[in-house]
C-alpha positions in Angstrom: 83.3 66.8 98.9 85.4 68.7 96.4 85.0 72.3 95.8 83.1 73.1 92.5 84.9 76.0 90.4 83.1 77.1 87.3 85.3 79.0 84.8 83.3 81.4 82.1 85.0 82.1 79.2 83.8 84.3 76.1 86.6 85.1 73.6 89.9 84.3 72.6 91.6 86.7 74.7 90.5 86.1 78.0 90.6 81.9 77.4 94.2 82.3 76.6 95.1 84.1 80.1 92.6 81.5 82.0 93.9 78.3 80.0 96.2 77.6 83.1 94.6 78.4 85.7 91.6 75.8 84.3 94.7 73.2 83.8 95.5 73.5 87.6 91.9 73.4 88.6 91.2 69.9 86.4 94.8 68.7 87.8 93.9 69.1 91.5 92.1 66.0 92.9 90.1 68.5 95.7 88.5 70.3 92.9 86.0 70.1 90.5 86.6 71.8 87.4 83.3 73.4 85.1 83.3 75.1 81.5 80.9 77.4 80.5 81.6 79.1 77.4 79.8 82.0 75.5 79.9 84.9 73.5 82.5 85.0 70.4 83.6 81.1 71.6 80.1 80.0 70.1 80.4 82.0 66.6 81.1 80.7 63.6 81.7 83.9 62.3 84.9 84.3 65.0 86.3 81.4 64.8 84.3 78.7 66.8 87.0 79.0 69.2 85.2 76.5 71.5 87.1 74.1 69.4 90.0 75.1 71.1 88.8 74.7 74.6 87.7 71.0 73.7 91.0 69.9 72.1 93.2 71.1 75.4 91.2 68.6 76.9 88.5 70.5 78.9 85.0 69.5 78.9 82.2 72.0 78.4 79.7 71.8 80.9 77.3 74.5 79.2 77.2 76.8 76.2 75.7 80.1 76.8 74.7 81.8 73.4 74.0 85.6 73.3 75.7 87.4 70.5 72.6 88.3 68.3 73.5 89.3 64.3 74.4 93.1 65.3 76.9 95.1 66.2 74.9 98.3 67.3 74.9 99.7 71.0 71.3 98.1 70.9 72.7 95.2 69.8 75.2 95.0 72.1 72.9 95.6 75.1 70.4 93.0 73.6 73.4 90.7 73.9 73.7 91.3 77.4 70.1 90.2 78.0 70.7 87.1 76.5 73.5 86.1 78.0 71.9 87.1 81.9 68.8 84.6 80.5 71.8 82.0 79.7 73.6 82.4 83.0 70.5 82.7 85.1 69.9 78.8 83.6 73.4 77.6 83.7 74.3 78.5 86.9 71.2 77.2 88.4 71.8 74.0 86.7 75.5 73.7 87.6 75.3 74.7 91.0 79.0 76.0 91.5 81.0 77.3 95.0 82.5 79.6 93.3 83.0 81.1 89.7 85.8 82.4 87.8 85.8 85.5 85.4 88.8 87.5 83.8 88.8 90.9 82.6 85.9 93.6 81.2 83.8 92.2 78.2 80.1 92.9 78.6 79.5 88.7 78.6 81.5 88.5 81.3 79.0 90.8 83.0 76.3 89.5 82.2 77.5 86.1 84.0 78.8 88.3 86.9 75.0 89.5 87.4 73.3 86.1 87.3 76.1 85.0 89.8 75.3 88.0 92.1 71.5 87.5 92.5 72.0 83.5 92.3 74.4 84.2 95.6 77.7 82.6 94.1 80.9 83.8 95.0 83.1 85.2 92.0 86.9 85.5 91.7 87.9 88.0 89.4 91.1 88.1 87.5 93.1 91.3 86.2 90.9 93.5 87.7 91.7 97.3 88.9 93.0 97.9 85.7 91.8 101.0 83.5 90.8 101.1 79.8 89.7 104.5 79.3 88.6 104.7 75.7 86.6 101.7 75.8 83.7 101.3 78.0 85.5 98.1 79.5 87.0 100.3 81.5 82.9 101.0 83.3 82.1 97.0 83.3 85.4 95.7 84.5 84.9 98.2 87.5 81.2 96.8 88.2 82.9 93.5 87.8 84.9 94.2 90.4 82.5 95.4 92.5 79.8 92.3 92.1 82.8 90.0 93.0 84.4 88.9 96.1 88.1 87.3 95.6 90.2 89.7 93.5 93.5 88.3 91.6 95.5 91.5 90.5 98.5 92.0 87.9 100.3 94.8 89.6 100.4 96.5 93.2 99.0 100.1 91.3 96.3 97.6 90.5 95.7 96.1 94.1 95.6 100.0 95.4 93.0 100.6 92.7 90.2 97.5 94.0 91.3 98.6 97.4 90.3 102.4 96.3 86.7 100.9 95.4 85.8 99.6 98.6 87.3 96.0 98.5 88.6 94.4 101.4 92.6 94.2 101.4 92.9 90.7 102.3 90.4 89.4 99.6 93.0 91.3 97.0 96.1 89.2 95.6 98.8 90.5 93.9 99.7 88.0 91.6 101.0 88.8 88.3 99.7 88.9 84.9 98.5 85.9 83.2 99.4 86.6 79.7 103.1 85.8 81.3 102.1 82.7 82.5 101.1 81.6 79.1 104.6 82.4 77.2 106.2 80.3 79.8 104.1 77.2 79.7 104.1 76.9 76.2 106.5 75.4 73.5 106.3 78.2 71.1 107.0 77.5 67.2 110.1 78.2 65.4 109.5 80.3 61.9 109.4 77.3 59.8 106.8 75.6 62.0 104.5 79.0 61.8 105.0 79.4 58.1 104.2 75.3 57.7 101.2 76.2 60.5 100.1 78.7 57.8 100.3 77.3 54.7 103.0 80.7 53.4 106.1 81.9 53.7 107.3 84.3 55.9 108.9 87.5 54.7 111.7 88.7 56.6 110.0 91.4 58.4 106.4 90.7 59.7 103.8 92.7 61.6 101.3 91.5 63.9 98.1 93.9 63.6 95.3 93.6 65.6 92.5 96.7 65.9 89.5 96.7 68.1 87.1 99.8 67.9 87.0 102.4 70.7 84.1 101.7 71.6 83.1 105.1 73.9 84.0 107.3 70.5 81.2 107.6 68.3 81.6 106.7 64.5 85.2 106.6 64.7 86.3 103.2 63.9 86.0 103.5 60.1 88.3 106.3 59.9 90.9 105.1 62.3 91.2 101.6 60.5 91.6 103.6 57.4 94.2 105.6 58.5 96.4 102.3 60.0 95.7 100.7 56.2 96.8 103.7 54.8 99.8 103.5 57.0 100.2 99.8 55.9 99.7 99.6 52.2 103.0 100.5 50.8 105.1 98.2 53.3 105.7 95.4 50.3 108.7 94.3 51.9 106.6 92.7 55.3 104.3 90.4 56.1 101.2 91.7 57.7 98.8 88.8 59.8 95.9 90.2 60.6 93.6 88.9 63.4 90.3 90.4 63.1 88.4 92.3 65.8 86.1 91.2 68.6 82.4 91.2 68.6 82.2 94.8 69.8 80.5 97.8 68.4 80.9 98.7 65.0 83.5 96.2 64.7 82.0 94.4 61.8 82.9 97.3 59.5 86.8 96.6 60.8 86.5 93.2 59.9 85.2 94.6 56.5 88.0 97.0 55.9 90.9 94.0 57.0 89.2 91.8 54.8 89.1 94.4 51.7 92.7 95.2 52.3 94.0 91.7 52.1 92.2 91.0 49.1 94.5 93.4 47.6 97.9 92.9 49.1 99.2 89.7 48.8 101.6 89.9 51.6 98.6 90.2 53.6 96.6 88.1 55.6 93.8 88.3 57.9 92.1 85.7 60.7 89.2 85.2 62.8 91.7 83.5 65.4 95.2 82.3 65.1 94.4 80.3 68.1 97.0 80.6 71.2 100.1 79.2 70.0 100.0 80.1 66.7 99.4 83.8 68.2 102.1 83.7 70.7 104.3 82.3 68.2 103.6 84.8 65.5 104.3 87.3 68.5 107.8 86.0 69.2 108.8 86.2 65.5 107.1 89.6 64.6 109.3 92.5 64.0 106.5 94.4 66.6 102.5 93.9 66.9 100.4 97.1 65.7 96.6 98.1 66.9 95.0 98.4 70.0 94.8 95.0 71.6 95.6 94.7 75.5 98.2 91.8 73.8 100.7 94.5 73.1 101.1 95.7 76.5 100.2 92.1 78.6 102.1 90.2 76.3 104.5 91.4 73.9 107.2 92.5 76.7 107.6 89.1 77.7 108.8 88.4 74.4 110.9 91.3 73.4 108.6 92.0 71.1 107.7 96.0 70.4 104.3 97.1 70.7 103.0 100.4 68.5 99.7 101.1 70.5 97.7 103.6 68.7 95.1 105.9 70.2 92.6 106.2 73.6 91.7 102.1 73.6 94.5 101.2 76.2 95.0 104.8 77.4 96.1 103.8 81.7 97.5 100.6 81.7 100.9 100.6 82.8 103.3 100.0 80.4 106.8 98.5 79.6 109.5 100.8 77.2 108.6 98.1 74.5 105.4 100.3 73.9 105.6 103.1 71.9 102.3 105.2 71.8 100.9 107.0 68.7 98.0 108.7 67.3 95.0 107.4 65.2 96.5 108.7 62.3 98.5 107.5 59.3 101.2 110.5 59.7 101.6 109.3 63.6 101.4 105.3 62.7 104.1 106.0 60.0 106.3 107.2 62.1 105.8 104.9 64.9 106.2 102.0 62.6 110.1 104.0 61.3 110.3 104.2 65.4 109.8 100.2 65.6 112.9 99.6 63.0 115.0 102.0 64.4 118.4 100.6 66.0 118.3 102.5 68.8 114.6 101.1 69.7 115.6 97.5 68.5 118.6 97.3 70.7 117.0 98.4 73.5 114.2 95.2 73.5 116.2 92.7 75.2 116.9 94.9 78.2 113.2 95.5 79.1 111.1 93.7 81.9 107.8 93.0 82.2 105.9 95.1 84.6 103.0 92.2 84.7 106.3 90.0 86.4 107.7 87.2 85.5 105.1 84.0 86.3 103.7 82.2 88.5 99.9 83.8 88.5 98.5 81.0 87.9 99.8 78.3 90.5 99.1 81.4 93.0 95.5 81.8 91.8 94.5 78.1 92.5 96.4 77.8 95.4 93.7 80.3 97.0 90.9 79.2 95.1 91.1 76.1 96.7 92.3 76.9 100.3 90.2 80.4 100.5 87.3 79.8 103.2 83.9 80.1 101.1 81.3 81.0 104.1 80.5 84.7 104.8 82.1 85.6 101.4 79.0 86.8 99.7 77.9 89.5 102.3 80.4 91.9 101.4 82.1 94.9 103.7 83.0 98.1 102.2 86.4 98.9 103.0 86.8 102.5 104.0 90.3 104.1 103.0 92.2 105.2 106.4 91.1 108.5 107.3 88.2 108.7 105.6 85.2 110.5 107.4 81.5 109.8 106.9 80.0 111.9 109.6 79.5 108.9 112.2 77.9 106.8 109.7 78.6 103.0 110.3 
């Protein structure tokens, strides 16, 4: 009998890391590959990225819908209900050995719940990794904590699950997926990306992608304003926009991007550029701007500079590609002068990855199908050597 392996998936971001790893599931005759998607995936308003899914030849097994019309915290957390509803009927219905989350998102948490009390296993990917202006950083920790096989992008990483209780053998160090991705894909030359999207190509170009901080209250307004301001006279560039996630307040973002390209025609905004198209408009870009985990998973694989501006990514380790700015057009300014710089451009082809160099996802299957499945859900903690409870056992 074939092990069943459920992959969730809610966004753009964390479908494009998994995309592999649910090819080498479907690809291996002692598995059984299932498709849930939810969240942003099932949203007209982000793209319908389900789409996607389908034409790289997956089948979805179940649609999960929870985003409700509002961006608020109250909305958020209403989300969350939704989706625990969903997951509480899909999983039932499914039945999976095990299921398979990546990353922080709050409909990833809600899955992780109705997996916890339904007694399936989870394997969580890029875990142990810290986000400390968004309150990611809180759910992919709970994540972590509500799973039991852990697939890491970097040893400070492994230390870190370890640190919350996790057992080390059940913790794999390997690599970052977003690596994995460049590698297995035929990326587009310029004239195929400016043929993919219907304009020409200026011969600089920007890659800009903002998400709100989403533990800072009322802030997003005024930081996206500030990167416009930082934007607008930059004639001489292209600037591709994709738009934020479905996260607080970041309807007002998309409001702001869409304003500003309305009035710059070298400007130009999407709900999803879809992976290849993304990764390709990353390889050609000058450097990608904002505050997407992208910039630092991604963009040093390509030799591609990343200005990361403010708290959103504040603790994940970084590559010299990064340079690190405030929320403010003075600081963006002279990050972006920073980017063009010859001393910062020659230095780009010298840098490595710290996520590695590929691989993750061969590794990742390889244990999800060999890993023994009995006596994983009743979970240890693992004690940190020398640690002393008062005879407590």
């Amino acid at each position: 009998m074939t092990r069943k392996i459920c992959v969730i998936t809610g966004s753009r971001a964390d479908y494009g890391l998994l995309r592999w790893v649910m090819q080498g599931i479907q690809d291996d005759p002692d598995l059984t590959l299932q498709v849930v998607a939810t969240g942003m995936h099932l949203s007209p308003e982000f793209g319908l990225t389900y789409l996607e899914i389908e034409q790289h030849g997956f089948r979805l097994d179940r649609k999960v819908e929870m985003l409700t019309s509002s961006d608020t915290p109250a909305g958020i957390a209403k989300s969350m209900g939704l989706g625990l509803i969903g997951f509480a009927d899909a999983l039932s219905e499914l039945r999976p050995d095990l299921i398979v989350v990546l990353g922080d998102r709050f409909e990833i948490y809600a899955a992780v719940a109705a997996a916890l009390v339904a007694r399936i296993p989870v394997a969580h990917l890029h875990g142990g990794e810290t986000t400390e202006g968004a309150f990611d950083e809180g759910i992919r920790h709970a994540i972590t904590k509500m799973s039991h096989l852990h697939f890491v992008a970097a040893e400070p990483y492994r230390q870190r699950v370890v640190q919350l209780g996790e057992q080390p053998d059940r913790v794999f160090l390997v690599g970052g997926l977003g690596v994995d991705a460049i590698k297995r894909i035929r990326l587009l030359d310029r004239n195929a990306v400016e043929t993919s999207l219907g304009f020409g190509l200026s011969e600089k170009l920007l890659l800009i992608t903002f998400h709100p901080v989403t533990l800072e209250v009322g802030t997003a307004s005024g930081q996206m304003e500030e990167l416009l301001a930082a934007l607008d006279d930059l004639d001489d560039t292209s600037l591709i926009f994709t738009l934020p996630n479905a996260d607080t307040d970041g309807r007002v973002l998309i409001k702001a991007v869409e304003k500003f390209v309305a009035q710059h025609p070298n400007a130009h905004a999407y709900a999803s550029l879809g992976q290849l198209r993304y990764l390709s408009c990353l390889a050609h870009a000058d450097g990608v701007i904002g505050n997407s985990s992208s910039g630092l998973l991604e963009a040093p694989s390509l030799n591609t500079g990343t200005i990361n501006i403010g708290d959103r990514q504040r603790g994940r380790m970084q590559a010299a590609t990064v340079i690190n700015c405030d929320p403010t057009r003075k600081s963006i300014s002279e990050a972006i002068s920073r980017l063009y710089s010859p001393e910062f451009r020659s230095s780009l082809a010298k840098v490595c990855n710290p996520y590695g160099d590929g691989g993750a996802s061969d590794r990742i299957v390889d244990t999800l199908k060999n890993y023994p499945l009995d006596r994983l859900v009743k979970k240890v903690f693992f004690d940190l050597p020398g640690a002393n409870w008062g005879g407590i056992k």
